[in-house]
C-alpha positions in Angstrom: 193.9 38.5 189.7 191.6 40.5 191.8 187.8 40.1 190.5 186.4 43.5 189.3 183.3 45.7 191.0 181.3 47.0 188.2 178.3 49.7 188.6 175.1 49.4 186.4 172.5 52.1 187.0 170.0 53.8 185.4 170.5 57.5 185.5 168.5 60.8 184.0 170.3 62.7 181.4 170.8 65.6 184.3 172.4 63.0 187.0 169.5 61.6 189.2 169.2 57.5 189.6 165.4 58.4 190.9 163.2 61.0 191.8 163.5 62.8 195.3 160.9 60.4 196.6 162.9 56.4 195.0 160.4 57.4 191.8 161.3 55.1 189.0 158.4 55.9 186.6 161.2 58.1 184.2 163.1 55.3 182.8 163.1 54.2 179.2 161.6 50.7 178.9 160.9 50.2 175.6 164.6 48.5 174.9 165.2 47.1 171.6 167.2 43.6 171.2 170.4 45.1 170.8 170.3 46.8 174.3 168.9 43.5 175.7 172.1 42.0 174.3 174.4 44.4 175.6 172.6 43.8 179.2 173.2 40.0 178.6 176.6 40.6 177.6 177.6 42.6 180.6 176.2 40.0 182.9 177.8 37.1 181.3 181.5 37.3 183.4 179.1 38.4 186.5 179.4 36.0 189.4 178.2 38.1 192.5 175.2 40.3 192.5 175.5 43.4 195.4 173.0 45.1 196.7 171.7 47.8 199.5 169.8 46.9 202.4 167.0 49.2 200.8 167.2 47.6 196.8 167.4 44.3 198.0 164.1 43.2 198.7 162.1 45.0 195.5 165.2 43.8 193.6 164.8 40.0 194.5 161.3 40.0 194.8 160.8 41.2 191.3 163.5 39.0 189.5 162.3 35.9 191.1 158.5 36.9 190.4 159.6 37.3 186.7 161.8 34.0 186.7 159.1 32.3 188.5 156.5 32.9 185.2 157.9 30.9 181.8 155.7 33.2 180.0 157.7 36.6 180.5 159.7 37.6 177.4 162.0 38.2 180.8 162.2 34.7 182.2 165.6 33.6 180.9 167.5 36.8 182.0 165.4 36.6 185.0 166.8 33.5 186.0 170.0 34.4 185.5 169.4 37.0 188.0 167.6 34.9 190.4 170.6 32.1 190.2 173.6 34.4 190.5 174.8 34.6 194.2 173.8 38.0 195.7 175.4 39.8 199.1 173.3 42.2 200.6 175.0 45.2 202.5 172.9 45.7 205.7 173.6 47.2 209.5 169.8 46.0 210.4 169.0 42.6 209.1 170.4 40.0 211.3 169.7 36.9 208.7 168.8 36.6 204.7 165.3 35.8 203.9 166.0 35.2 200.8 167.4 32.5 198.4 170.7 32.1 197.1 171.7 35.7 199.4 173.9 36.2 202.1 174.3 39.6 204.1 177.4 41.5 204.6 177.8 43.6 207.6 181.1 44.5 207.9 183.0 47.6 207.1 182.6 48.6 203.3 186.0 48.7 202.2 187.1 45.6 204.3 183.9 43.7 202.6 184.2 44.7 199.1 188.1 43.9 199.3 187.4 40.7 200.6 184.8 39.6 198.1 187.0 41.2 195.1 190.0 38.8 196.3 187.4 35.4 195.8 188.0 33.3 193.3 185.4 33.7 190.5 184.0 36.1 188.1 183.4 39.4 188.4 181.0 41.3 190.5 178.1 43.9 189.5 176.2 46.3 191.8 172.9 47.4 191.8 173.0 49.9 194.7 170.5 51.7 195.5 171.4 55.1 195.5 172.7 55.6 199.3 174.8 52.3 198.4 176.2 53.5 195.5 177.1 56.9 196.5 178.8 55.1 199.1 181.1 52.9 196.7 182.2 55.2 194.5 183.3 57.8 197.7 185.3 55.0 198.6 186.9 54.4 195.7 185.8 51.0 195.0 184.1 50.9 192.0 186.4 49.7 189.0 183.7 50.2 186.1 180.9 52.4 185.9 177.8 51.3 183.5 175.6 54.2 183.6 172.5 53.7 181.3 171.6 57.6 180.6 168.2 57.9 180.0 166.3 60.6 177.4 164.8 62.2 180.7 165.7 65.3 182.9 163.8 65.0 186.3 165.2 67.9 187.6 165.7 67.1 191.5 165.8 63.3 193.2 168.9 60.9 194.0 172.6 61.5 193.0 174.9 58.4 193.1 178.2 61.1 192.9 178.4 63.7 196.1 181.8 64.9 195.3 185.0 65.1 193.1 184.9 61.9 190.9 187.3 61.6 187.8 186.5 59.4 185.1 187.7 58.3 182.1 185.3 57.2 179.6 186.0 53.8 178.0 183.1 53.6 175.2 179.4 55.4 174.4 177.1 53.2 173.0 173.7 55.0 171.6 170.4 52.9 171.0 167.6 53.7 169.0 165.3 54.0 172.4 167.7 57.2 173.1 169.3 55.4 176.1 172.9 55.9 175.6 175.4 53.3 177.9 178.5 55.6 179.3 181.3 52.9 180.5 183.4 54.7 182.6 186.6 53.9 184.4 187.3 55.6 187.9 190.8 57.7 187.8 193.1 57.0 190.4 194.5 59.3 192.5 
């Protein structure tokens, strides 16, 4: 059985995963223990972490910052993050500077396929945006987690550029308005 590629990202209730400039400064923060749980939960049958040459840095330097300081109310989930294996998708970097990453700089498709057919549990992206965009066009996405925030920012990054059919698995509301769409792609 082939491992399955699943999306989280934080989105704006009108479609943007940031602002025109990468601006983050929209999203909800102020999640309550059940939406922590459901983010555990979803990362519990995670055993690859992928991310875009652009994410990857902020991405890992921030987990391990947080995993790296016992005192953050963060620290366990942090760690997780920190220990699961992560492949960063890069045409520049020509080694990984960081721990417990290796790069990937093959053709999309051939890479995702290949990692998909490991043995092992299943695999979560992060993107960014460019990244993203990029996986769903191709079609390899097999569950979509978008976290919808109570936000419109009215212009900034789209992760879907074109015809994308979904079907829509559950909606789980929490009280800090973020509502969790799991989607899964239609196949044509």
């Amino acid at each position: 059985m082939m491992r399955k590629l699943k999306l989280q990202v934080q989105m704006s209730i009108d479609g943007y995963v940031a602002g025109p400039n990468h601006e983050m400064d929209w999203m909800t923060w102020n999640w309550d223990d059940e939406l922590k749980d459901f983010v555990d939960n979803l990362h519990k049958p995670i055993g690859t972490i992928l991310l875009g040459r652009g994410m990857a840095d902020g991405f890992i330097t921030h987990w391990t910052n947080v995993a790296n300081n016992p005192e953050d109310p963060s620290h366990d989930f942090a760690k997780l993050m920190v220990d699961t294996p992560k492949v960063v998708f890069t045409k520049t970097l020509e080694e990984s500077t960081w721990a417990n990453t290796v790069l990937a700089k093959g053709n999309l498709a051939d890479e995702i396929n290949q990692l998909k057919k490991q043995e092992g549990d299943n695999i979560i992206v992060y993107g960014g945006a460019g990244f993203n965009a990029s996986l769903i066009a191709e079609g390899l996405i097999d569950e979509l987690n978008l976290f919808v925030n109570p936000t419109a920012i009215g212009t900034g990054l789209k992760i879907f550029n074109g015809l994308t059919k979904l079907e829509l698995v559950k909606a789980t509301p929490f009280s800090c308005g973020i509502v969790v769409l799991t989607y899964k792609p239609i196949k044509a």
